[in-house]
N, CA, C and O atoms as a Tripos MOL2 file, in Angstrom:
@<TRIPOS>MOLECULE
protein
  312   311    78     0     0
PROTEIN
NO_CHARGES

@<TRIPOS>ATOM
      1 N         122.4300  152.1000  241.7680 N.3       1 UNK1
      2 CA        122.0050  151.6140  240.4590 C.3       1 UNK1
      3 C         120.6080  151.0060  240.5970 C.2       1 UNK1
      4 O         120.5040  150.2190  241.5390 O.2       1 UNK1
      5 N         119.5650  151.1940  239.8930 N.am      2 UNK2
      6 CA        118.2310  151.1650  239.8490 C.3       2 UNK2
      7 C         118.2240  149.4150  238.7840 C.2       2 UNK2
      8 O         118.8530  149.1580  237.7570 O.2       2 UNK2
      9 N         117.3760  148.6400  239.4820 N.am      3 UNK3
     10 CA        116.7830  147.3120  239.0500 C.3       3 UNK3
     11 C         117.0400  147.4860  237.6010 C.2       3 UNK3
     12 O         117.8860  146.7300  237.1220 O.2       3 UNK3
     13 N         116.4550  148.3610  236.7960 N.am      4 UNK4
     14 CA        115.9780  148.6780  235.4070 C.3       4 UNK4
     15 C         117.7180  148.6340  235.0060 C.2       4 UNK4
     16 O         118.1610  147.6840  234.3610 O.2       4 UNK4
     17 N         118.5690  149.7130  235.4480 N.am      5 UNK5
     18 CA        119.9230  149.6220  235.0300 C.3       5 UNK5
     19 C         120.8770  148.3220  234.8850 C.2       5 UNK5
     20 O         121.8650  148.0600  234.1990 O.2       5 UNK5
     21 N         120.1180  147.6360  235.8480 N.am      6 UNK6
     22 CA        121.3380  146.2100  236.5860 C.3       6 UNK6
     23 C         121.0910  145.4890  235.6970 C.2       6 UNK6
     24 O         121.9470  144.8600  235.0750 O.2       6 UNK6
     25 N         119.4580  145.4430  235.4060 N.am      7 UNK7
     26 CA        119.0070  144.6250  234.1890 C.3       7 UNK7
     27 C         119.1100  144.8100  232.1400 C.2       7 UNK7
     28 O         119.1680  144.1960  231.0740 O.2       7 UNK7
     29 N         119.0770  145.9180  232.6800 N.am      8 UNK8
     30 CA        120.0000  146.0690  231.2790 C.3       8 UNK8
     31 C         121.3700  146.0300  231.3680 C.2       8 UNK8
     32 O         121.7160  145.3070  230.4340 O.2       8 UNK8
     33 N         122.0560  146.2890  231.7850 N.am      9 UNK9
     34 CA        123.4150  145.5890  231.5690 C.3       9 UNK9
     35 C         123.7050  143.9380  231.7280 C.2       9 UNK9
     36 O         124.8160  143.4560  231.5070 O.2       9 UNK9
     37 N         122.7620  143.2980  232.0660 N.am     10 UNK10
     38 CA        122.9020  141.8070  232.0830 C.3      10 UNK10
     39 C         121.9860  141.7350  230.6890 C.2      10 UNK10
     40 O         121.7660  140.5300  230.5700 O.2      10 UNK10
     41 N         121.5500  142.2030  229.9340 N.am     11 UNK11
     42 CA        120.8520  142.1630  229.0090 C.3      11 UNK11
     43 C         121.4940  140.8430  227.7940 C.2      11 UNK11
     44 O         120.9790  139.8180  227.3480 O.2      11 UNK11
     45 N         123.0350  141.6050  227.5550 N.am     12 UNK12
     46 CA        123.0030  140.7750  226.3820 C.3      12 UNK12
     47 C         123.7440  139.3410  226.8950 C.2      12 UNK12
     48 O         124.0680  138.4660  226.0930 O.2      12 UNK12
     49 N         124.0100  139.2100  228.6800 N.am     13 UNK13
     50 CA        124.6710  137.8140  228.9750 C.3      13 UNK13
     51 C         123.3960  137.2840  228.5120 C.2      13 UNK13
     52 O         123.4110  136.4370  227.6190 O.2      13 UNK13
     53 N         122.6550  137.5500  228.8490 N.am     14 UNK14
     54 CA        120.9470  136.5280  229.5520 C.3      14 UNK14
     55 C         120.4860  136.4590  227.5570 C.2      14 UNK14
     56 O         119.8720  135.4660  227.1660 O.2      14 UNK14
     57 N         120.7390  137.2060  226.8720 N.am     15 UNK15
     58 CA        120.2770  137.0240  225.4580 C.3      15 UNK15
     59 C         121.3060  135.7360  224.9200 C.2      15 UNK15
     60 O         120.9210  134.6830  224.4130 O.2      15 UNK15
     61 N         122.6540  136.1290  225.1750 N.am     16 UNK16
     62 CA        123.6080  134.9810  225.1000 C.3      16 UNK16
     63 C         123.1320  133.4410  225.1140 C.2      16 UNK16
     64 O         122.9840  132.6580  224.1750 O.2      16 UNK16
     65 N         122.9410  133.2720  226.5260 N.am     17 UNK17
     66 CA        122.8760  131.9980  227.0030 C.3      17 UNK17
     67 C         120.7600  131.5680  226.7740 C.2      17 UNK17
     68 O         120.0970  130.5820  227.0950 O.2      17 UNK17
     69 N         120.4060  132.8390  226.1170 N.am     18 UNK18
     70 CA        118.6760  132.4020  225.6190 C.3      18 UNK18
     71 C         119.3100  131.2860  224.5270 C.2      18 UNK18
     72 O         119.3140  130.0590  224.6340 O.2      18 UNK18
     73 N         119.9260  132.2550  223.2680 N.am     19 UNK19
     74 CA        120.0500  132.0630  222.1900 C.3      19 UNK19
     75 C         120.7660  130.8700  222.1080 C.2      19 UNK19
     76 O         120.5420  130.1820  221.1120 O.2      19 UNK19
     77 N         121.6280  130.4380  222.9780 N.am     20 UNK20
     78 CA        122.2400  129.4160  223.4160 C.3      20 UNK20
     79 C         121.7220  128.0440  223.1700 C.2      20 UNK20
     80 O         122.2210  127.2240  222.4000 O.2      20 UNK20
     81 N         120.7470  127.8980  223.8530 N.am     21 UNK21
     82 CA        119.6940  127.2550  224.3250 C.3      21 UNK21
     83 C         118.9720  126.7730  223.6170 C.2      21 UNK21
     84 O         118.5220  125.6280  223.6410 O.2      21 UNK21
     85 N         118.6490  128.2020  222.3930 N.am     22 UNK22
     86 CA        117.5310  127.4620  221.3480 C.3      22 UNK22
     87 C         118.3500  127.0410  219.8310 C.2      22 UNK22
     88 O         117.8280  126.6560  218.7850 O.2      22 UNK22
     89 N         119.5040  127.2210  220.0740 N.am     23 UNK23
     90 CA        120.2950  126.9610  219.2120 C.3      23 UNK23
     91 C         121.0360  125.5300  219.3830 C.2      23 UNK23
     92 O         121.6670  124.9670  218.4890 O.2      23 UNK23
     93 N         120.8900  125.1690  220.3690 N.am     24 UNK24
     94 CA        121.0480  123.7080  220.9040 C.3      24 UNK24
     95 C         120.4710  123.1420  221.9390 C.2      24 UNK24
     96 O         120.9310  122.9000  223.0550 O.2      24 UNK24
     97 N         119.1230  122.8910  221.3570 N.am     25 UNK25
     98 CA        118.5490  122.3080  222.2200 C.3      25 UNK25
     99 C         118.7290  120.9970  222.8370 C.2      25 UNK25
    100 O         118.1040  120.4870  223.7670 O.2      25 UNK25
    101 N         119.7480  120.5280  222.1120 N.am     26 UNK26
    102 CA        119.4430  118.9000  222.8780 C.3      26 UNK26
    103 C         120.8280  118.9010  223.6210 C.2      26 UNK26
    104 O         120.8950  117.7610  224.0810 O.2      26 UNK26
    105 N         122.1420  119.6800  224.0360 N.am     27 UNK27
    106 CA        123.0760  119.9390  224.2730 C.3      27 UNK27
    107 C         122.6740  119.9940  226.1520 C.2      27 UNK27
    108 O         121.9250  120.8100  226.6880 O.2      27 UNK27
    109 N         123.6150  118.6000  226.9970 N.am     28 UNK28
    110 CA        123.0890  119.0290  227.8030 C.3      28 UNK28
    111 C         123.8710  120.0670  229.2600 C.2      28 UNK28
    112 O         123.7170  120.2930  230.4610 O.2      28 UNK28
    113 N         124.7070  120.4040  228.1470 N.am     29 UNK29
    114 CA        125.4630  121.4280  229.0990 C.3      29 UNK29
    115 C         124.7980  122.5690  229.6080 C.2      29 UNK29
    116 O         124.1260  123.1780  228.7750 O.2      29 UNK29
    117 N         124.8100  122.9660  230.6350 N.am     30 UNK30
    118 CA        124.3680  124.6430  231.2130 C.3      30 UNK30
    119 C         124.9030  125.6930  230.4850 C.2      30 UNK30
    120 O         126.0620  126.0850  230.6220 O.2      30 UNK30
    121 N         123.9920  126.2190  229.6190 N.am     31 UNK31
    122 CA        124.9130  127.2870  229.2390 C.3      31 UNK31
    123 C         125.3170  128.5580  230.2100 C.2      31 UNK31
    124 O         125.8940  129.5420  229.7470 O.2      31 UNK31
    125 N         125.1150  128.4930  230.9950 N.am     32 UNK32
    126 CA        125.8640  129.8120  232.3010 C.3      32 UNK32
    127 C         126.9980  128.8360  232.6470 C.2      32 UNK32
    128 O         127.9230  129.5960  232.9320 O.2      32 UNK32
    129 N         127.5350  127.3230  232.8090 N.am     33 UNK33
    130 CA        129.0510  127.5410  232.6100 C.3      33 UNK33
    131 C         129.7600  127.2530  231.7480 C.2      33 UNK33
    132 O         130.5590  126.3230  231.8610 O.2      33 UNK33
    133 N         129.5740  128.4180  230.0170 N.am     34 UNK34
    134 CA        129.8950  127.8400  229.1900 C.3      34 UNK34
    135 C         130.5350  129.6810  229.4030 C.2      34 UNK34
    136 O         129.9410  130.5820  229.9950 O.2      34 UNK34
    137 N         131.8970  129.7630  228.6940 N.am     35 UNK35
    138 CA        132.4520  131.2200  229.2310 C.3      35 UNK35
    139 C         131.4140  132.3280  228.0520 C.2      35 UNK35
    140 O         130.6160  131.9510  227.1950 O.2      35 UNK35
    141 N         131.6140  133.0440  228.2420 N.am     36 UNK36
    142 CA        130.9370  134.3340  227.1900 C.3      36 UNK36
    143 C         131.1190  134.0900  226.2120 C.2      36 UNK36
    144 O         130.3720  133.8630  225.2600 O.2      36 UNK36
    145 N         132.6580  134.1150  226.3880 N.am     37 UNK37
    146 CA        132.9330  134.6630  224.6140 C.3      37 UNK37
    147 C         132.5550  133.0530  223.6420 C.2      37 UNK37
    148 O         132.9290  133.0510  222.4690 O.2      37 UNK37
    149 N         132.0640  132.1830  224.0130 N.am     38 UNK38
    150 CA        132.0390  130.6970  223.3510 C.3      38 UNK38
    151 C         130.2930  130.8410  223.1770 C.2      38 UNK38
    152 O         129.7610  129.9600  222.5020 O.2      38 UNK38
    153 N         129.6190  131.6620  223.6250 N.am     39 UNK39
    154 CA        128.3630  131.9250  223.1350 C.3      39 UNK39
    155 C         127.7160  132.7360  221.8160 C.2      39 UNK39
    156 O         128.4730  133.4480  221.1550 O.2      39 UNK39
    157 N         126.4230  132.6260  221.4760 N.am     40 UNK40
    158 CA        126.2790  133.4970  220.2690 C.3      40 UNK40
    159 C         126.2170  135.3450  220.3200 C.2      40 UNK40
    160 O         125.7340  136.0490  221.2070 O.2      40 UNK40
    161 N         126.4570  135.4940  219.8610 N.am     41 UNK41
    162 CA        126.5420  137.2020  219.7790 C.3      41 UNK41
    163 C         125.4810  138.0810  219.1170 C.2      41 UNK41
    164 O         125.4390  138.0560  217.8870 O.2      41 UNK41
    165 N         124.6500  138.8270  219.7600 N.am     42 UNK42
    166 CA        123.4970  139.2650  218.8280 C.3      42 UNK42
    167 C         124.1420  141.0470  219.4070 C.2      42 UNK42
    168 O         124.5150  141.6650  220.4040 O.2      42 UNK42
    169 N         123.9030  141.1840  217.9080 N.am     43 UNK43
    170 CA        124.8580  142.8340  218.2700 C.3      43 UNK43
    171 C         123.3880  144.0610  217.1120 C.2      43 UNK43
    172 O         123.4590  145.0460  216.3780 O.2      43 UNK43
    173 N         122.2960  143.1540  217.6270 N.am     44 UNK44
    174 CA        121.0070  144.0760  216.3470 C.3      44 UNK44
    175 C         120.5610  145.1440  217.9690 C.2      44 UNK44
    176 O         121.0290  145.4250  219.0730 O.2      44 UNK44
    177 N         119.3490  145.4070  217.0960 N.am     45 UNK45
    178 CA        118.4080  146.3120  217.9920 C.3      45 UNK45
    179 C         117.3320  145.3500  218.9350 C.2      45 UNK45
    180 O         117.1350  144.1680  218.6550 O.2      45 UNK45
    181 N         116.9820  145.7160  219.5480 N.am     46 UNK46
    182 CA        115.9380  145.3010  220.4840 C.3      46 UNK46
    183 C         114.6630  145.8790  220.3160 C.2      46 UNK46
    184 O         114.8320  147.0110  220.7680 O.2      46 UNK46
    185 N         113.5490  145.8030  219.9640 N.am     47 UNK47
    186 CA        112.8240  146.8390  220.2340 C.3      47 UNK47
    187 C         111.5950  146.3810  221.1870 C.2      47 UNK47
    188 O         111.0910  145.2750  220.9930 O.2      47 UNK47
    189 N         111.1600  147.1440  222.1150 N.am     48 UNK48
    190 CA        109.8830  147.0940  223.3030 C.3      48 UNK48
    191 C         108.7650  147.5320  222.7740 C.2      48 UNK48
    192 O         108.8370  148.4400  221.9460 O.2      48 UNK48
    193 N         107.4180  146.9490  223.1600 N.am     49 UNK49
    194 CA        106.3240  147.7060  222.8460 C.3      49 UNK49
    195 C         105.2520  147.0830  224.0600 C.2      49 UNK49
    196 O         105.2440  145.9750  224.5950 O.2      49 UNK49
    197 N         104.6160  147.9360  224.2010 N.am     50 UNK50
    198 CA        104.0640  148.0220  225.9300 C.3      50 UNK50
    199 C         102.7780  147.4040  225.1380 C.2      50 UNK50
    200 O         101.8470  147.2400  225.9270 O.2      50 UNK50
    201 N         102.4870  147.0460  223.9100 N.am     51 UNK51
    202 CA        101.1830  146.5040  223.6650 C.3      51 UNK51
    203 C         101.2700  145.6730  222.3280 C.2      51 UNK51
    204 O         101.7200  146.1290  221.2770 O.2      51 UNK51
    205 N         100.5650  143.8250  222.5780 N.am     52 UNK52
    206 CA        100.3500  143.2970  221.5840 C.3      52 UNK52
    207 C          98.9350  142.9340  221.6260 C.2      52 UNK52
    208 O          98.1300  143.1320  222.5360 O.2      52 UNK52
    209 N          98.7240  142.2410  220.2360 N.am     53 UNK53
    210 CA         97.6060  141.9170  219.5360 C.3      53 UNK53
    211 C          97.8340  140.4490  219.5310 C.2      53 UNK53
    212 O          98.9350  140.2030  219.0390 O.2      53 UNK53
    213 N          97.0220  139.1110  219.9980 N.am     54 UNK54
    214 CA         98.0880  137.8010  219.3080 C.3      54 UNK54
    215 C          96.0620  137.2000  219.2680 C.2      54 UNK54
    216 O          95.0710  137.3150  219.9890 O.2      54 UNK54
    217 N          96.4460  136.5530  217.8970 N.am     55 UNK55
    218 CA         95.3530  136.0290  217.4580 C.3      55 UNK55
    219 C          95.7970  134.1470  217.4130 C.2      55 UNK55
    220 O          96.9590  133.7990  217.2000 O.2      55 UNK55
    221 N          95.1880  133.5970  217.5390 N.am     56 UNK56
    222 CA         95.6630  132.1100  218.0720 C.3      56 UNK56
    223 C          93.9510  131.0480  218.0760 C.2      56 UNK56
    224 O          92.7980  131.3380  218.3960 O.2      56 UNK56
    225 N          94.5860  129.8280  217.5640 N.am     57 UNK57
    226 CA         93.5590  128.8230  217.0800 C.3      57 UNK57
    227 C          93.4310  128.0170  218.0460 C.2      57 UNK57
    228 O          94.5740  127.9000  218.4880 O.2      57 UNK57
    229 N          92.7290  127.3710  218.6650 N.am     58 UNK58
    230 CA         92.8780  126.4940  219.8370 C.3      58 UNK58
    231 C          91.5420  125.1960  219.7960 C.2      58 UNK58
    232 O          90.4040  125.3130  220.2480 O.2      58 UNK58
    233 N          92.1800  123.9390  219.0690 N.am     59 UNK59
    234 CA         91.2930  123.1690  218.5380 C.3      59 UNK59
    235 C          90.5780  122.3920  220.0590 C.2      59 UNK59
    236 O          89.5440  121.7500  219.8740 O.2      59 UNK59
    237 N          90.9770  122.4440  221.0940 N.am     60 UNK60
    238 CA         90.1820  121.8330  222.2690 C.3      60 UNK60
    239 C          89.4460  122.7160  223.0540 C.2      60 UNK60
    240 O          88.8180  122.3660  224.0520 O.2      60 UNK60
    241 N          89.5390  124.3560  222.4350 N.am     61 UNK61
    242 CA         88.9000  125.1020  223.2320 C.3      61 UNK61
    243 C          87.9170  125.6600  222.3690 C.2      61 UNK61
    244 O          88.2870  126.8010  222.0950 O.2      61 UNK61
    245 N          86.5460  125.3200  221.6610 N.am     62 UNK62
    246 CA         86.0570  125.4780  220.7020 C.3      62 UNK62
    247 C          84.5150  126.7140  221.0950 C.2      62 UNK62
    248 O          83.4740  127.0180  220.5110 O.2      62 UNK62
    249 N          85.1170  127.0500  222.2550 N.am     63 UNK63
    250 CA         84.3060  128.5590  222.6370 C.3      63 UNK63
    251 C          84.4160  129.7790  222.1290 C.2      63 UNK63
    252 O          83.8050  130.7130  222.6500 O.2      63 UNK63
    253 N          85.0910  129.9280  221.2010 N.am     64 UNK64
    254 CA         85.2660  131.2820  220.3230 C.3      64 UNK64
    255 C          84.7050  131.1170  219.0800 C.2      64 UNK64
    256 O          83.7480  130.3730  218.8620 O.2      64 UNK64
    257 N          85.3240  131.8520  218.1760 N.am     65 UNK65
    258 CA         84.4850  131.3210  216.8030 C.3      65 UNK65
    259 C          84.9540  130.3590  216.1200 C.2      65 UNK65
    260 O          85.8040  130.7150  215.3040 O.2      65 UNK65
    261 N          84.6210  128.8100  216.1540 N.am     66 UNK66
    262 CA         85.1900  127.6670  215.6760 C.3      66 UNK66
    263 C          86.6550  127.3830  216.0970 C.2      66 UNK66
    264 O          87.4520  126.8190  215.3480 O.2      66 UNK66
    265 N          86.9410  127.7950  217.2900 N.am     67 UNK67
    266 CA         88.0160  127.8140  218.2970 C.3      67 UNK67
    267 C          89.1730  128.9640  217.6370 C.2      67 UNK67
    268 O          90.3780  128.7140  217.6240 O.2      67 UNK67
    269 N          88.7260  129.9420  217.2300 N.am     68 UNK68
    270 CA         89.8710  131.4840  216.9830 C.3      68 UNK68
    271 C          89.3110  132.0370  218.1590 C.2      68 UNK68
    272 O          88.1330  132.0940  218.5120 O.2      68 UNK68
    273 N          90.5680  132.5210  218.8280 N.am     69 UNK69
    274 CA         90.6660  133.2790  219.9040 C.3      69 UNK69
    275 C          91.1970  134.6620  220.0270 C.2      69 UNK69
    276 O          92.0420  134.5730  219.1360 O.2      69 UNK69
    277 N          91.3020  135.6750  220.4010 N.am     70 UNK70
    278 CA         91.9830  136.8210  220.6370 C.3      70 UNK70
    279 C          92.7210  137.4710  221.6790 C.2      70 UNK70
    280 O          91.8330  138.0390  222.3150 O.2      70 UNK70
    281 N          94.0990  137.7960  222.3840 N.am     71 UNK71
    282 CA         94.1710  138.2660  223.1680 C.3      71 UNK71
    283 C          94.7330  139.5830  223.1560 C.2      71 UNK71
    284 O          95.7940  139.7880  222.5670 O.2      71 UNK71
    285 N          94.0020  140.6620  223.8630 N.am     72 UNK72
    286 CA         95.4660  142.4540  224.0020 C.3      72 UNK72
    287 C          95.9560  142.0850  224.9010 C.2      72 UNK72
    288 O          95.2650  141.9420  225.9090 O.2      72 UNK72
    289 N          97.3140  141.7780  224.9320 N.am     73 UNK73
    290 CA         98.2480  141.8860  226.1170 C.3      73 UNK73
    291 C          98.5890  143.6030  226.0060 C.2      73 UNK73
    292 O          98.7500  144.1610  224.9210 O.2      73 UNK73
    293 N          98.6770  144.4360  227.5750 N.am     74 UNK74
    294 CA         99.3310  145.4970  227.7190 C.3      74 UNK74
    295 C          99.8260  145.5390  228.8760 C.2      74 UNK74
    296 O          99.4660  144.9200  229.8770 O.2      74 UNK74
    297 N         100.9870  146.5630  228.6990 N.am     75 UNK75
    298 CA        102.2730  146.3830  229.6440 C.3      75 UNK75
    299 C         102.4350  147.7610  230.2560 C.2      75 UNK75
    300 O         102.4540  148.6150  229.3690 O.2      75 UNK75
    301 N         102.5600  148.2680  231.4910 N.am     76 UNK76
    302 CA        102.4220  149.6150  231.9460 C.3      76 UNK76
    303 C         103.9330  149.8480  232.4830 C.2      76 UNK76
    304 O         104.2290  149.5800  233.6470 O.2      76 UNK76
    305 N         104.8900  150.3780  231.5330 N.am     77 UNK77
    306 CA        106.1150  150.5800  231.9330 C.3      77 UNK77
    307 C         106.4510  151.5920  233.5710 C.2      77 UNK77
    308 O         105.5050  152.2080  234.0610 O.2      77 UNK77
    309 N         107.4730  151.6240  234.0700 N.am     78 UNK78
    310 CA        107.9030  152.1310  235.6570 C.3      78 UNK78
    311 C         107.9150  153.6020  235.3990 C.2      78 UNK78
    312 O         108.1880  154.3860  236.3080 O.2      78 UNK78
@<TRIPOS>BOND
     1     1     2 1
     2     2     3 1
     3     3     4 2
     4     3     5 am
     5     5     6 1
     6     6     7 1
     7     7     8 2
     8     7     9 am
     9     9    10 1
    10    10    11 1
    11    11    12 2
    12    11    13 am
    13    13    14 1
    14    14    15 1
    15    15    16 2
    16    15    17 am
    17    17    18 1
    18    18    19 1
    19    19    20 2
    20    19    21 am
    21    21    22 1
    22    22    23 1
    23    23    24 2
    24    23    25 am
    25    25    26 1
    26    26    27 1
    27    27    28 2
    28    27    29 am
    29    29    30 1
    30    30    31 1
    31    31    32 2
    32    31    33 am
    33    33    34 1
    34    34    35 1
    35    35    36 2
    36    35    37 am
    37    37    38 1
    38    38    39 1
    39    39    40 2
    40    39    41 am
    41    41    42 1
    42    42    43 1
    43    43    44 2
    44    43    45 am
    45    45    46 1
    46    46    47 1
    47    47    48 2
    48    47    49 am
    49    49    50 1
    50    50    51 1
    51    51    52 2
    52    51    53 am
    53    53    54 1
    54    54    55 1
    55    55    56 2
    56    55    57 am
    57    57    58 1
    58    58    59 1
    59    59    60 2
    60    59    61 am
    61    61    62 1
    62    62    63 1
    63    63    64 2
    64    63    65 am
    65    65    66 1
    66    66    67 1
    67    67    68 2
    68    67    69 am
    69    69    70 1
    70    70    71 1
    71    71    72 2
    72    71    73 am
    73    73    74 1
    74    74    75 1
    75    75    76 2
    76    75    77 am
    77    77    78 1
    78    78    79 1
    79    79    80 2
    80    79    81 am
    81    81    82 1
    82    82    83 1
    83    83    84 2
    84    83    85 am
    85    85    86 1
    86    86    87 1
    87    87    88 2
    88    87    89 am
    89    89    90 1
    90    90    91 1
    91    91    92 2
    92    91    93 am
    93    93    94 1
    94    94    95 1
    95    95    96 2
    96    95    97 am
    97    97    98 1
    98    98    99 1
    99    99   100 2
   100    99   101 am
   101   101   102 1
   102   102   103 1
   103   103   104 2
   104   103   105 am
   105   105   106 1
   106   106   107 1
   107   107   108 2
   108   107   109 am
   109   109   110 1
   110   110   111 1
   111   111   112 2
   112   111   113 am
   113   113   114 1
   114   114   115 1
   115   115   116 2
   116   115   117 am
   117   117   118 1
   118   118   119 1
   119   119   120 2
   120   119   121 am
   121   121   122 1
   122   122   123 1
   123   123   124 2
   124   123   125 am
   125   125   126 1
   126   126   127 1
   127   127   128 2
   128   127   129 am
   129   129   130 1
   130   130   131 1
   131   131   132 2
   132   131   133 am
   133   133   134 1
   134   134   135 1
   135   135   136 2
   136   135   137 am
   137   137   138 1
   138   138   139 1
   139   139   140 2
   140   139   141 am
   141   141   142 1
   142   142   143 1
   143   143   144 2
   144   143   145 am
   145   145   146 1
   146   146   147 1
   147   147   148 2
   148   147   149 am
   149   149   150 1
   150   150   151 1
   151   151   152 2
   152   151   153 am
   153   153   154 1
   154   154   155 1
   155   155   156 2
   156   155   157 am
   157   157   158 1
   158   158   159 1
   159   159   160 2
   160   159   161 am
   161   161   162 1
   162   162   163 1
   163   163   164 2
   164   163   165 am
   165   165   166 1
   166   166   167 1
   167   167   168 2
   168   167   169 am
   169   169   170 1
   170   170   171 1
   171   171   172 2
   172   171   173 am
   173   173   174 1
   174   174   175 1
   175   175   176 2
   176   175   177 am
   177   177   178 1
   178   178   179 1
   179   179   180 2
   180   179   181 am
   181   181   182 1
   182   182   183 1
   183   183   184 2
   184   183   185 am
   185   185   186 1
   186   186   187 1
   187   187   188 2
   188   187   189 am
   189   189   190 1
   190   190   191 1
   191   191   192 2
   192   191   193 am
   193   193   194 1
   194   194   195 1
   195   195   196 2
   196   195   197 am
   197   197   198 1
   198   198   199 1
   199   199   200 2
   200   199   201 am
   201   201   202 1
   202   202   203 1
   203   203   204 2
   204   203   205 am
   205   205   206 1
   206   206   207 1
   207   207   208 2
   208   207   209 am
   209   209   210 1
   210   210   211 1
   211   211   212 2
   212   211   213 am
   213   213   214 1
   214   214   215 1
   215   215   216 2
   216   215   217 am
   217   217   218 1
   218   218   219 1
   219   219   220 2
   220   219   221 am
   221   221   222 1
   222   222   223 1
   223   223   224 2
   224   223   225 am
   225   225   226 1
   226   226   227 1
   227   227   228 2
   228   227   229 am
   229   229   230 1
   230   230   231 1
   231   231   232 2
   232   231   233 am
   233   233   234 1
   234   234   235 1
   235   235   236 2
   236   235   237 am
   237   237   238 1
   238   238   239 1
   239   239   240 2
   240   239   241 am
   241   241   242 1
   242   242   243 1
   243   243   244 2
   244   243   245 am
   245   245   246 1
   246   246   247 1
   247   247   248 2
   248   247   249 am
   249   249   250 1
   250   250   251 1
   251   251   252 2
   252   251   253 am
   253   253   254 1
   254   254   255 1
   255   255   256 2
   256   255   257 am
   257   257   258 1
   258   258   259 1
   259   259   260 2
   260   259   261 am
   261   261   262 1
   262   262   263 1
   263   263   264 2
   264   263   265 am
   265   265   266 1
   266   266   267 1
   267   267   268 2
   268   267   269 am
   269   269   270 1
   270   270   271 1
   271   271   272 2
   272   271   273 am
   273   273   274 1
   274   274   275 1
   275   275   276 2
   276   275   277 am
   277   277   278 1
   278   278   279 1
   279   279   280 2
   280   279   281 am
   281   281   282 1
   282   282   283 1
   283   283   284 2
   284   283   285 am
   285   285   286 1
   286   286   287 1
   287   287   288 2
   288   287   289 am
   289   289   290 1
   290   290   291 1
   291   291   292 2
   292   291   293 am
   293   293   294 1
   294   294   295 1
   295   295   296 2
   296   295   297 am
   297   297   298 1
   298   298   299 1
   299   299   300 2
   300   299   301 am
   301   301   302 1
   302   302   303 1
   303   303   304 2
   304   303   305 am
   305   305   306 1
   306   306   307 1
   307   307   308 2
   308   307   309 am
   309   309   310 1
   310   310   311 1
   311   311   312 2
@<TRIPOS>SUBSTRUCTURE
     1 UNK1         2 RESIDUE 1 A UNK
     2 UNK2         6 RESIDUE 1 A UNK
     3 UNK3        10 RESIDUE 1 A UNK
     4 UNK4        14 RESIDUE 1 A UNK
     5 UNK5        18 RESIDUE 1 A UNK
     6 UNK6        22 RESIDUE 1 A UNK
     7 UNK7        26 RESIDUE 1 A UNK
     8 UNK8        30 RESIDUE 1 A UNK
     9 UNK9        34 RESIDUE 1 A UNK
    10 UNK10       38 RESIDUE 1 A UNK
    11 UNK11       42 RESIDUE 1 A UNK
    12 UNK12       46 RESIDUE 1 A UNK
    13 UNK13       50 RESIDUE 1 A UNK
    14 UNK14       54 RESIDUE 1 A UNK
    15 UNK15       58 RESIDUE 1 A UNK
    16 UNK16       62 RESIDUE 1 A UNK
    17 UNK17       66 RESIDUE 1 A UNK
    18 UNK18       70 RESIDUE 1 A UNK
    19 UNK19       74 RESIDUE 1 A UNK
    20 UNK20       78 RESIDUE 1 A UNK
    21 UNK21       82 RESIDUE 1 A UNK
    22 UNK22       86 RESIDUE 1 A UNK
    23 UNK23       90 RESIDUE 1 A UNK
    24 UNK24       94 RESIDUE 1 A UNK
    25 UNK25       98 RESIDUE 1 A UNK
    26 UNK26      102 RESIDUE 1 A UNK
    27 UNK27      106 RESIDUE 1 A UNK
    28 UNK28      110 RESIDUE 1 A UNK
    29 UNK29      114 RESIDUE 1 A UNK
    30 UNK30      118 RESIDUE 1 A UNK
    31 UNK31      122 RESIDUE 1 A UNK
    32 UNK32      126 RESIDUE 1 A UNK
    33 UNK33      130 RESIDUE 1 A UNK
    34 UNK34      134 RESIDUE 1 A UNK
    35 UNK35      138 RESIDUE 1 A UNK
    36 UNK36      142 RESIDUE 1 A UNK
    37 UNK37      146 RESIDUE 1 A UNK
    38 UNK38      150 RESIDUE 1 A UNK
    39 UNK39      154 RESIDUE 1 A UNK
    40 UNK40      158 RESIDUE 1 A UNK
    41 UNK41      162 RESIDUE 1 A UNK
    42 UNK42      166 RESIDUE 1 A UNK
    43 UNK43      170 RESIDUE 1 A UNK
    44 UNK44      174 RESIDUE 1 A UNK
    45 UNK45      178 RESIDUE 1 A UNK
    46 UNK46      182 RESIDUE 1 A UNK
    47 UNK47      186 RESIDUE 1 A UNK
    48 UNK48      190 RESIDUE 1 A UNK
    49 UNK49      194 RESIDUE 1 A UNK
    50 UNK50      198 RESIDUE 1 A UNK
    51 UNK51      202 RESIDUE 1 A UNK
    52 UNK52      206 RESIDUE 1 A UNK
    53 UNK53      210 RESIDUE 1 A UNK
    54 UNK54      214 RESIDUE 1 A UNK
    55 UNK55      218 RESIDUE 1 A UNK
    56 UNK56      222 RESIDUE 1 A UNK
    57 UNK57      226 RESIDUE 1 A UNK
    58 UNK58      230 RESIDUE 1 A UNK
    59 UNK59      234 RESIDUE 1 A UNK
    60 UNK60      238 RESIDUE 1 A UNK
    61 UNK61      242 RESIDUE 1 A UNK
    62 UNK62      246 RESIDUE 1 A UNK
    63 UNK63      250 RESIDUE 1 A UNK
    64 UNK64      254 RESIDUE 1 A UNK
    65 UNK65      258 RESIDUE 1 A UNK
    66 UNK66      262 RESIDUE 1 A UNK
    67 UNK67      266 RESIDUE 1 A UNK
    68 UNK68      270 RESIDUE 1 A UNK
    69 UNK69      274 RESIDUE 1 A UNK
    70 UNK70      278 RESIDUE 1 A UNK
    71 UNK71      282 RESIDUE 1 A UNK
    72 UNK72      286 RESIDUE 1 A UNK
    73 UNK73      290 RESIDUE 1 A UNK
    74 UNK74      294 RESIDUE 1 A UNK
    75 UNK75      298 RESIDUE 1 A UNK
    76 UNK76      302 RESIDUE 1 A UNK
    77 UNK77      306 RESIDUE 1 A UNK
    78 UNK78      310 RESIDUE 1 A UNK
């Protein structure tokens, strides 16, 4: 079984115990020993994209244009 496989099948524990997390943040239990089925359930689509655009304001870094910044993040899949 190939990294890529192992990791998608741990996909939706590790989404579980994300969603967990930001759904109670001040909770100070671990959510890895909280059992599965007592976690949230996300049963949508996922979707990947090997390239973003993120535009972002940054008032202490005032080297761009009146501190707007730009970054391309890109991602070179296996």
């Amino acid at each position: 079984m190939s990294s890529q496989c192992s990791f998608q099948s741990q996909l939706p524990a590790l989404l579980s115990h994300f969603l967990f997390g930001q759904l109670h943040p001040d909770n100070e239990c671990n959510a890895k020993e909280i059992p599965l089925n007592m976690l949230p359930h996300f049963d949508g689509r996922i979707w990947v994209f090997n390239s973003s655009l993120s535009r972002f304001f940054s008032p202490s870094d005032l080297s761009g244009f009146k501190g707007m910044h730009w970054e391309h993040i890109q991602v070179s899949p296996r």
